[in-house]
Every structure is written in C-alpha cells, then in structure tokens.
LOROVEX-179429 format. One line per 10 residues: number of its first residue (from 0); their letters; for each residue y, z, x of C-alpha. Coordinates in Angstrom, 3 decimals. Layout:
<sites>
NUM> A> Y:Z:X ~ ...
</sites>
This chain:
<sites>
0> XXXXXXXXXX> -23.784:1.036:17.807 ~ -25.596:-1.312:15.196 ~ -29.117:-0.897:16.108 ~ -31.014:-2.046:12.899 ~ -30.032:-4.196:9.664 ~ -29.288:-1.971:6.973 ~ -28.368:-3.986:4.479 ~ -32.345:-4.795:4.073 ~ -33.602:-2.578:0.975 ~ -36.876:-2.350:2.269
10> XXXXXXXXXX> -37.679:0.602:4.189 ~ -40.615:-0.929:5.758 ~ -38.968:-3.887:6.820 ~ -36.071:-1.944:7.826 ~ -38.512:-0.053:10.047 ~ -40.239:-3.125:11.366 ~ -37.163:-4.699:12.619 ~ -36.138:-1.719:14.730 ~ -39.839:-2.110:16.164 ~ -39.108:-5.674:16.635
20> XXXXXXXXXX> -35.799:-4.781:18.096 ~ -36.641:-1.975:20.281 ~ -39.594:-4.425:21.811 ~ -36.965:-7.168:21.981 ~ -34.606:-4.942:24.291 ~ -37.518:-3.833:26.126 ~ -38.310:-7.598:27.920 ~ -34.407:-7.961:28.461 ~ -34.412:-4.667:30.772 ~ -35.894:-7.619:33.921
30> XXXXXXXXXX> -32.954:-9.791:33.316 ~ -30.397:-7.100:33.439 ~ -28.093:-5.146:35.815 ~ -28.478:-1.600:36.179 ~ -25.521:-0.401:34.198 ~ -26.227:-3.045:31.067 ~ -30.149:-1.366:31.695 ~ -28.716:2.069:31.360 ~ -26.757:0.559:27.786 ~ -30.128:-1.168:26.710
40> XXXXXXXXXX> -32.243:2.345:27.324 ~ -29.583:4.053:25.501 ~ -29.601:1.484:22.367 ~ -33.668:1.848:22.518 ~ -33.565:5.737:22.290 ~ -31.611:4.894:19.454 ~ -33.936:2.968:17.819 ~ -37.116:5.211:18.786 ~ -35.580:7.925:16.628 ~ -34.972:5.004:13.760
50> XXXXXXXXXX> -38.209:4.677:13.588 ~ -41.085:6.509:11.079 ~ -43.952:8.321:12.295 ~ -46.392:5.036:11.726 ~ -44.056:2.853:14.133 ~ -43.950:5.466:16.329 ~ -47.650:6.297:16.849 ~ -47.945:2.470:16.646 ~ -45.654:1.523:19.759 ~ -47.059:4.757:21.684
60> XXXXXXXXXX> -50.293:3.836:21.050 ~ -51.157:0.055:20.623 ~ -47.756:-0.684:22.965 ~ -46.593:2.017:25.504 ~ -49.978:1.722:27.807 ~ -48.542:-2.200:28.674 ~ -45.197:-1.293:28.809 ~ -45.932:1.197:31.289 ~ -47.746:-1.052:33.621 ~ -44.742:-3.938:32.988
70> XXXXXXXXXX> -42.171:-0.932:34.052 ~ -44.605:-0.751:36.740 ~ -44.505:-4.346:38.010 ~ -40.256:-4.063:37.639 ~ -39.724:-1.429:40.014 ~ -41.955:-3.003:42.731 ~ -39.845:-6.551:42.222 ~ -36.565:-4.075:42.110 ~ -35.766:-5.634:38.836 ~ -35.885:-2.160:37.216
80> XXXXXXXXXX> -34.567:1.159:38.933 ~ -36.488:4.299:39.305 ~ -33.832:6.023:37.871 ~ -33.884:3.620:35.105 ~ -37.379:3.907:34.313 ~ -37.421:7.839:34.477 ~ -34.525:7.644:32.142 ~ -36.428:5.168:29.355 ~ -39.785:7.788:29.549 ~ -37.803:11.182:29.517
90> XXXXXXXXXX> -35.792:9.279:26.279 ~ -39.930:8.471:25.173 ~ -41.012:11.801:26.228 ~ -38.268:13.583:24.271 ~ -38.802:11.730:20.781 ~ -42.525:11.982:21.002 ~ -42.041:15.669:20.842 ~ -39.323:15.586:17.729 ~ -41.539:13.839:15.802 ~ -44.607:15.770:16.892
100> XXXXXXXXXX> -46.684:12.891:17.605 ~ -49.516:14.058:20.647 ~ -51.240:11.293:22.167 ~ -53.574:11.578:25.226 ~ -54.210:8.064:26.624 ~ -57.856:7.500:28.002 ~ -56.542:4.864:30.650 ~ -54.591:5.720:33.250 ~ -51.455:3.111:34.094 ~ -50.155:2.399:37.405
110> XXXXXXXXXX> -46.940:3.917:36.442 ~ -48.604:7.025:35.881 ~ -50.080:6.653:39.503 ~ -47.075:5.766:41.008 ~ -45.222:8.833:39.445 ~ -48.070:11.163:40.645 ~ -47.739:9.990:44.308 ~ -43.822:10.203:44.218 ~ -44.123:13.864:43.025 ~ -46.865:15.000:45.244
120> XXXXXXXXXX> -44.411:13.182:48.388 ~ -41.311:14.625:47.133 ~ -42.876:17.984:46.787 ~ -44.541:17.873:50.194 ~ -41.023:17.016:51.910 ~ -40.019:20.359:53.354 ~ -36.357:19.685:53.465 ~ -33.876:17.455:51.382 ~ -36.134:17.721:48.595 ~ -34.658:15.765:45.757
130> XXXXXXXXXX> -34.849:18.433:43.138 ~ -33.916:16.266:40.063 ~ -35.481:13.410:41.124 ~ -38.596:15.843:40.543 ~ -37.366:17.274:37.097 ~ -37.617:13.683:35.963 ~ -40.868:12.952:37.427 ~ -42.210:16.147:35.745 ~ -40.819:15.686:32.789 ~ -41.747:11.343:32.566
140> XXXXXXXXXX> -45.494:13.269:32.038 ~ -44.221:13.766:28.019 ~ -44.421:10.350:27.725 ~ -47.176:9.185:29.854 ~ -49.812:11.700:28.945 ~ -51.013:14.865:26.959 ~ -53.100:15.517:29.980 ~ -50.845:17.725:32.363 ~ -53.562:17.817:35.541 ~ -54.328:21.254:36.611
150> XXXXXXXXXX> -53.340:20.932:39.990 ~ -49.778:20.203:39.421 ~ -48.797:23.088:37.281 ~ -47.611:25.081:40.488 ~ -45.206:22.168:41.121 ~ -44.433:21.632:37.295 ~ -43.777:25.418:36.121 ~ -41.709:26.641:38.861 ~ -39.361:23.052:38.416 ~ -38.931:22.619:35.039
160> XXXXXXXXXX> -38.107:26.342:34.821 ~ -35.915:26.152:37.348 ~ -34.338:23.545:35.604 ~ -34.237:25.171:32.659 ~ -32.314:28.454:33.885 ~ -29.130:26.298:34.755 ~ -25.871:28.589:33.135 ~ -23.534:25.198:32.828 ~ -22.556:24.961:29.147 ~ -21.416:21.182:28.704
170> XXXXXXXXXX> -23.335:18.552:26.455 ~ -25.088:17.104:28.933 ~ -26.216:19.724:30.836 ~ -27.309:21.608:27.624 ~ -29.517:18.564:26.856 ~ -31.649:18.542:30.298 ~ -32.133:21.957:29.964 ~ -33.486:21.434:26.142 ~ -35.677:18.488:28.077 ~ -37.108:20.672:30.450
180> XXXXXXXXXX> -38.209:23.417:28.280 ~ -39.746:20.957:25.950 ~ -41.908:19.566:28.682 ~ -43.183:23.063:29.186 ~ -44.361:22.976:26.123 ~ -46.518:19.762:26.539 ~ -48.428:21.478:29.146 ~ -50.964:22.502:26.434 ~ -51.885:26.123:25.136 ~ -55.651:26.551:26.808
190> XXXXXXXXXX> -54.362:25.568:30.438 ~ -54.717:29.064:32.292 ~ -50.989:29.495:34.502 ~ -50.383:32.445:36.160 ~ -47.571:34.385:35.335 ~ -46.592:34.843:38.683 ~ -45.750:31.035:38.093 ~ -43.475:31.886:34.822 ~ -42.866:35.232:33.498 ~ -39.834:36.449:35.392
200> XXXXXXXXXX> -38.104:33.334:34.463 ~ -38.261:32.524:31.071 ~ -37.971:36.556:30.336 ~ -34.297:35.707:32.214 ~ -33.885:32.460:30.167 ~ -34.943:34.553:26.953 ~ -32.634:37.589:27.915 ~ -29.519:35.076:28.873 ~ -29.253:33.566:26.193 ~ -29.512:36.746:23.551
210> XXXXXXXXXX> -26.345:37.669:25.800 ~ -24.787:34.706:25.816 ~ -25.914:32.316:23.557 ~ -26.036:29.259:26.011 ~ -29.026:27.808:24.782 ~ -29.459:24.701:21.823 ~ -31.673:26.206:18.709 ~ -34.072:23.684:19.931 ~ -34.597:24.841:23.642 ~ -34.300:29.012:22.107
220> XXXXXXXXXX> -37.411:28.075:20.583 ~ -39.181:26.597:22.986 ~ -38.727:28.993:25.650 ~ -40.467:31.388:22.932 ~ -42.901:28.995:21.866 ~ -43.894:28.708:26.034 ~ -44.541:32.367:25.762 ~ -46.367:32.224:22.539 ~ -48.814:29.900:24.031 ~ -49.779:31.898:26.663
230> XXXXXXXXXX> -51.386:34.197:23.928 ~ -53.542:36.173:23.288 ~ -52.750:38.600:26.563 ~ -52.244:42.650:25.582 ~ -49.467:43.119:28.682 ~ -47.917:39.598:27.670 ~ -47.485:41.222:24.231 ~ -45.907:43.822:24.889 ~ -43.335:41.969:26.744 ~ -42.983:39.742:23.546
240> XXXXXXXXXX> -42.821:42.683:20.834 ~ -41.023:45.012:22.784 ~ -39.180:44.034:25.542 ~ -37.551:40.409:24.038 ~ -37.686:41.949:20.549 ~ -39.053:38.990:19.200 ~ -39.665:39.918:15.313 ~ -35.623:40.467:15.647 ~ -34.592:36.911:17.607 ~ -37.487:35.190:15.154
250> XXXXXXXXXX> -35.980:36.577:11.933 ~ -32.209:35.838:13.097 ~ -33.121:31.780:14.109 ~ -34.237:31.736:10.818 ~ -31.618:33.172:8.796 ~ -29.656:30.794:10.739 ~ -31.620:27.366:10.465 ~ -31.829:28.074:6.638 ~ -28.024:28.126:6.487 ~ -28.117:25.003:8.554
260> XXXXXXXXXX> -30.133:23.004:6.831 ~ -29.999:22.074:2.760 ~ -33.783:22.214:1.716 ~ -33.152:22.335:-2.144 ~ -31.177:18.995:-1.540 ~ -33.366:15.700:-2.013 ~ -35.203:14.489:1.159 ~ -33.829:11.055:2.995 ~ -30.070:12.485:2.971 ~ -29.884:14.140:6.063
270> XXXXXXXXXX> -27.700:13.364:8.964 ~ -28.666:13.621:12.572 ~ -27.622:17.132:13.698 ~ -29.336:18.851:10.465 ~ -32.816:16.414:11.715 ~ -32.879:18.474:14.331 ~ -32.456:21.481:12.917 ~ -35.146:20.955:10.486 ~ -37.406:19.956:13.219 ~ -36.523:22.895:15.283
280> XXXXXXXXXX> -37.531:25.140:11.792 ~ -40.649:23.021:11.646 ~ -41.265:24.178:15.421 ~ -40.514:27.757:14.436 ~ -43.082:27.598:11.724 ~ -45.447:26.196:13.525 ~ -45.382:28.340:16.095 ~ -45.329:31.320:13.669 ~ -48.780:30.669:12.534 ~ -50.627:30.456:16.079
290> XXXXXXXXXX> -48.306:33.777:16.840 ~ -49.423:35.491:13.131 ~ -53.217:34.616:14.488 ~ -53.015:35.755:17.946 ~ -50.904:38.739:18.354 ~ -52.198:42.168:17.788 ~ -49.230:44.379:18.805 ~ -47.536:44.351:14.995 ~ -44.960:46.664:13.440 ~ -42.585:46.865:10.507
300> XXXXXXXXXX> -40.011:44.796:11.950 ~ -42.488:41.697:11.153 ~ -41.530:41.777:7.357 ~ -38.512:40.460:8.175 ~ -39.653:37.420:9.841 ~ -42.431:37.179:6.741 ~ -39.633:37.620:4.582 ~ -38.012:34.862:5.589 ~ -40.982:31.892:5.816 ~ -41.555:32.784:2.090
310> XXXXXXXXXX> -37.844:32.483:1.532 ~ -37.624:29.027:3.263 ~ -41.497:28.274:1.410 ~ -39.496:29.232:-2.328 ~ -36.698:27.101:-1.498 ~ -38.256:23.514:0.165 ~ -41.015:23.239:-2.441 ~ -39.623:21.006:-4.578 ~ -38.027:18.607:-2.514 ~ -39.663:19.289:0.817
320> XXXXXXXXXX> -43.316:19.672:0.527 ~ -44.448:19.131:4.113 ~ -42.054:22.132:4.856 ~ -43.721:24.124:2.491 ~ -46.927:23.364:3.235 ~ -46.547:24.414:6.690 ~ -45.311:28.050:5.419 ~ -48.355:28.528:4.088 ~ -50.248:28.859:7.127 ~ -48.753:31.060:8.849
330> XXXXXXXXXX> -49.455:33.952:5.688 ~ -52.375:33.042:6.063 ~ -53.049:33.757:9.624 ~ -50.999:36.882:9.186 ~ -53.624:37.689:5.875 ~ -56.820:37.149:8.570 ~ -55.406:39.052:11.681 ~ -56.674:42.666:10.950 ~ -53.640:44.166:13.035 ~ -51.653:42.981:10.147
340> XXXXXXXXXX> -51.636:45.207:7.252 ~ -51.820:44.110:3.815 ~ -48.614:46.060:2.900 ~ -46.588:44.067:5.411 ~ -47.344:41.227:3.487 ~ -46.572:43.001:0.267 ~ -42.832:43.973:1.674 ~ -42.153:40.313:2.842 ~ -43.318:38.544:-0.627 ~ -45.989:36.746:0.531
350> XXXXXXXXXX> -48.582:38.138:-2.257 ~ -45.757:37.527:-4.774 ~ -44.956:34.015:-3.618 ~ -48.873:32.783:-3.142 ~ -49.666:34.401:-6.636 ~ -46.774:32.631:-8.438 ~ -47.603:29.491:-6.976 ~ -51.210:29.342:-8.320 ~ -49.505:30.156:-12.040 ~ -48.030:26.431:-11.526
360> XXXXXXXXXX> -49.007:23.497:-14.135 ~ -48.699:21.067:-11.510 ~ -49.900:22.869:-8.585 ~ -52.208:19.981:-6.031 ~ -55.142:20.899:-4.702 ~ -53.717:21.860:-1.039 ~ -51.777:24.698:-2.510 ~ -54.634:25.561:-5.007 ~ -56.538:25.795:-1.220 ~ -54.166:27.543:0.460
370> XXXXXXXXXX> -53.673:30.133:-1.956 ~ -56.909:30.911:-2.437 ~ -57.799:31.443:1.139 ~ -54.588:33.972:1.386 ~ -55.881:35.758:-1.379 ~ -59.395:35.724:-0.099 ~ -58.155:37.272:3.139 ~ -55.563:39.460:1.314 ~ -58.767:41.109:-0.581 ~ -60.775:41.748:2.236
380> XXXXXXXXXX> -59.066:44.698:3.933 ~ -58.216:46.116:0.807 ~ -62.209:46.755:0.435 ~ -63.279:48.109:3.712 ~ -62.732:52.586:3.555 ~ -60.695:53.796:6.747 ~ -62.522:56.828:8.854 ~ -59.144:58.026:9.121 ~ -58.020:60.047:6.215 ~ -54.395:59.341:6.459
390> XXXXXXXXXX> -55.106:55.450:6.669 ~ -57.781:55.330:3.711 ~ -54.780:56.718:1.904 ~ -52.862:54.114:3.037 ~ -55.246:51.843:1.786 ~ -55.904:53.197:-1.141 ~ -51.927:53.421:-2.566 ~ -52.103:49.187:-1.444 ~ -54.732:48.702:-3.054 ~ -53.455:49.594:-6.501
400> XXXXXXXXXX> -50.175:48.205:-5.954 ~ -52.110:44.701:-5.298 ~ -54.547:45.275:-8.087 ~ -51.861:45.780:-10.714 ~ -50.216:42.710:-9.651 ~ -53.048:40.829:-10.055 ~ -53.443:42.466:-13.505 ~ -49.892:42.472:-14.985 ~ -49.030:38.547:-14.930 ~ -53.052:37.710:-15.743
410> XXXXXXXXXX> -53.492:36.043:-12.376 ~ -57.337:36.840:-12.496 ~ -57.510:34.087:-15.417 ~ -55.710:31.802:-13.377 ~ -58.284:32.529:-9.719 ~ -61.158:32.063:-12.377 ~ -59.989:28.300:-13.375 ~ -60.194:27.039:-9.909 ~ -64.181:28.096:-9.628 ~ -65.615:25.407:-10.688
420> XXXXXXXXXX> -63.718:23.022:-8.378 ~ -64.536:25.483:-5.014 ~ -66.981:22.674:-3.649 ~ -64.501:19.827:-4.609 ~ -61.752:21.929:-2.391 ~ -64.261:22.670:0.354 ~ -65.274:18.918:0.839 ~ -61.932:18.110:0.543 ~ -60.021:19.989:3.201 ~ -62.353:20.578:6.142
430> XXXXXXXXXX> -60.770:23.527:7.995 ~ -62.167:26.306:10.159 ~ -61.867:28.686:6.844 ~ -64.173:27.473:3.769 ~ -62.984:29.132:0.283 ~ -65.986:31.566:-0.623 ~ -67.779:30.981:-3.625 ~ -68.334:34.335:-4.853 ~ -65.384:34.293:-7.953 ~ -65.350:38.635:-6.497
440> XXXXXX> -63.999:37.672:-3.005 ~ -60.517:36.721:-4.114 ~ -60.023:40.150:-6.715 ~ -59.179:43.541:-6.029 ~ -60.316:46.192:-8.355 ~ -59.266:49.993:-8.106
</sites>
C-alpha cells in the first residue's frame, strides 16, 4: 500500500504529507462503509508508524482530543462502528507506546465517557458478557489517556491478563496478546494493585513461554516489565530473582536482540521487523535501569545481564547515540544501589567501558555527565570499612583492582579536566543526581 510520496527528498515534507494524509483519511471514515472503514483504519496505522516523534506528539496532542469527540458524534449517527472506532484507538494506543510518547490529556472527551460507561455496563452484565468487546474497551484507554482511574484496575488487570494468557500461536492472535500486555504497562508504576489481582497470572504467562516460547520479544518483555513495576516489594523479588530466574531470561533477550538488530550499521536503514526489535531493546534498557535502582535481592548471575548493556553501549555509540545513552543509566543505577557490589560491575565492564569513554577527544557533555556520576557512585562504596572482616576484605582486594585502573591508563588526569566545567554540567542537565564538586569524590586511592 502507497501511503506517503516518497519520491519527495525532504524528510520533513515527507513527514508532513503523511500527517496531511492520515488527517485526510480520517474525515473520509463518515462517508464510508464499514469494510472500506476497516481498509482506511488499516492505511492510517500505516501512516501513524510513518510518522516522526514531532508529528506524532503533534496529532496526539494538538489533534487526537477533537478527533475523539468527532469519533464520538459518528457512532451516535451510526456512521462509524464501535468496532471500528475501538479498532482506530487500539491501532493509536499501540503506536503511542512504540514510540514511547506518554501523554495525559487534562480534558476529558465524550468518547472517553462513552467508553467508561460501556465497560462499567458490560462488566456489570452477569451473563453473556462480551469478553473482547471489553479487551478493546480496556485497552482504547492507551490511546485516550495516561490516567488509568483507580477504580477500574479490578476490571482492567484480571481482563487484559486474561487476554494475555491465550496459548493460540497464529499472527493475529500473537498480536492481541502483545496489545494486551502493553496496555498493562500503561497502567503506570505508582498505582498500588494487589497481587491477588496479577501475580498468579503473569508468573504462568512468564513460565509458558520459557517452555514454549509462544510469546513476541515485544510482549516477553512486557510481561517482565509489568512485574518490574510493581517494585520495590522483598516477596515480589524473590519471585523475580529466584523463581522466573530473571538475570538468566534478561541476559538471553539480549544476546538475542543484539543478533537481531545491526547497531554498528548507519541509522535510517532499518526495515520494519528490526524497528521493533530495537524498540523492544530500548524497552529492555529502560526497564533495566528502574530494575538496577529498585531491586535489592542481587547475585552473580547479574554480570551477565551488565555484561551485555555495556556490550550493546560499545557497539551503538557511533551510529546510535540515543541507544547508548540510555545504557548508561542503568550502570548507573546499578553503581548507586548499595546491594550491588562494586565488583559486579568490575566483572561486567562497566568501570572499563565508562573509563574509556571519558579518554574520548570528542566525548559531549552528556557522556562527560554520565560518566562522572558512575564513577562518583563507583567510589563511594569503595570508601566506607565493612564490620565484617570477610567483607572489608572483599572490599579491600576491589578497591585496588579499581585504583590501579584508574592509575595505569592516567584516567585521574582525564576526571581532573572536567573540574572546571562541574557547574556548567550541573546547570546543564538537571537530574535527581548533581556531579559533586569535590575533584576527591570521583578517585579511589589505596
């Protein structure tokens, strides 16, 4: 299907007339029958994923609030089907979370309040419940708001999770249950759900699939990112860690996606499938560094996974810096959680990696940032004595094999160049973390 000119040279015009177009298709939806309006939502999901991240947040922003009340006004004149509606938001829903672009709208449309009403009847109806026609409805909340309401997480959970445990293995079905575990993961990180509501089930979603691999890359992680948002919780943990042997699953998706995707090639030459891929390793990493911040319950098997976020940070540098960027945080978050010991990060490469990087000519102030406040956190363990004896050994034995990597490549020199630009880098990115301005904080001496 043609859905934008690309013969234009322009990338910005290229990306203005698939705006145009998509808003074009949008105001023939009235004036068409329900199977050519099942064609035009198709050609317009299309075009959504066309689209850059500026269009995007521009049509979901400036746009989608009138669209939504226009949808609204078609379904009560029958000129658009329910059906047809769910099927254009789910399709809005869905790309919204590819491109990782969260919006919560301050007004509330009357398609939202229509959608509420139909799920609180549906759910009320004690027999002949229409259980997809509630999936949709649940799911339709991607793309109409960042707000899930409190009250309808015992009707959300339980549905999209029973969605999500279907065992059919064709295309399609694959796909709805990839929808329905991404939803879950709208419903946002500080919203309390009990696990009554959810822990039985996704453990069997979790445990299926390491048995028989039934799941898309994409919905794998986000029935562990669903988990990894109910953190921090000590039993929860444990269940994470030990039971679904996460630090093994983790390290394996990433082996894999690597292999998947070509980060040393240039960026703009990917095809669909490997898109997804790299937005599913984006997702991974992401998730990796509220996990590395949250989670107490660490062990060896964690080098692996940190061995393999430095391996994807040494190989997307050059030609993928977003990716890289993101690896970053992570380390660090593993560097400030003080379950995480500094030799973990010594086995995975991380010190090695961050230490190299500052030796660059052309290193921009984000890395310079970045690796400073790993090193600043990498430090601070290293100076605080144990009570046990056995651990201040420990210690000890990490401490000089840190200090003599500082020392052997002259990597104090390079930590000492970047003090007079601390301020400069403070003002500049305003995170939770400042860089310290004490030149000590970021060496180790024996």
């Amino acid at each position: 299907m043609e859905i934008c000119n690309k013969d234009k040279s322009n990338d910005y015009t290229q990306e203005l007339s698939c705006t145009d177009k998509f808003n074009k298709l949008f105001f023939e939806l009235d004036r068409c029958s329900e199977n050519e309006q099942k064609l035009i939502i198709e050609e317009m999901n299309e075009l959504l994923f066309e689209m850059d991240f500026s269009n995007l947040r521009y049509i979901f922003i400036t746009e989608l609030f009138d669209k939504m009340n226009k949808m609204n006004k078609m379904i009560e004149e029958k000129k658009l089907s329910m059906e047809n509606a769910i099927l254009l938001l789910k399709h809005v829903g869905y790309c919204k979370v590819m491109k990782n672009i969260w919006i919560m709208y301050t007004k509330e449309s009357l398609l939202k309040r229509r959608i509420d009403k139909m799920i609180a009847d549906e759910n009320e109806k004690k027999e002949e419940k229409n259980e997809n026609l509630l999936v949709g409805l649940c799911e339709c909340y991607v793309a109409l708001s960042y707000d899930f309401p409190s009250e309808l997480l015992s009707i959300f959970v339980p549905c999209l999770l029973k969605a999500s445990s279907s065992r059919e293995e064709n295309k399609e079905a694959q796909k709805e249950v990839e929808m329905a575990l991404l939803t879950l993961n709208y419903i946002d990180y500080f919203m309390f759900i009990e696990r009554k509501l959810y822990l039985n089930e996704i453990k069997e979603i979790i445990e299926h699939h390491q048995e028989h691999h039934n799941l898309t890359r994409l919905a794998y992680q986000s029935a562990w990112q669903f988990l990894m948002n109910r953190l921090p919780n000590n039993s929860l943990e444990e269940v994470i860690v030990n039971e679904l042997h996460f630090a093994r699953d983790t390290r394996r998706e990433l082996e894999r996606l690597v292999k998947q995707v070509d980060l040393k090639r240039r960026e703009g030459k990917t095809n669909g499938k490997e898109m997804k891929e790299m937005a599913t390793l984006m997702r991974w990493l992401g998730s990796l560094n509220s996990f590395f911040r949250k989670c107490k319950l660490w062990n060896e098997e964690f080098v692996g996974i940190i061995r393999y976020v430095v391996q994807i940070f040494r190989v997307s540098k050059d030609n993928y810096k977003e990716i890289s960027g993101i690896c970053i945080s992570p380390l660090i978050s593993a560097a400030d959680n003080g379950a995480v010991k500094v030799d973990y990060l010594l086995k995975g490469g991380a010190i090695d990696a961050l230490l190299e990087e500052i030796q660059q000519p052309t290193l921009n102030d984000k890395i310079a940032f970045y690796g400073l406040q790993f090193l600043m956190r990498v430090s601070r363990p290293l100076k605080e004595k144990k009570k046990e004896e056995m651990e201040e050994e420990e210690r000890k034995a990490t401490k000089r094999k840190v200090f003599e990597k500082l020392e052997e490549e002259g990597y104090e020199d390079a930590i000492i160049c970047f003090h007079k630009i601390f301020d400069f880098l403070n003002l500049k990115f305003r995170y939770d973390f400042k860089l310290s301005l004490n030149i000590s904080d970021y060496f180790v001496y024996i």
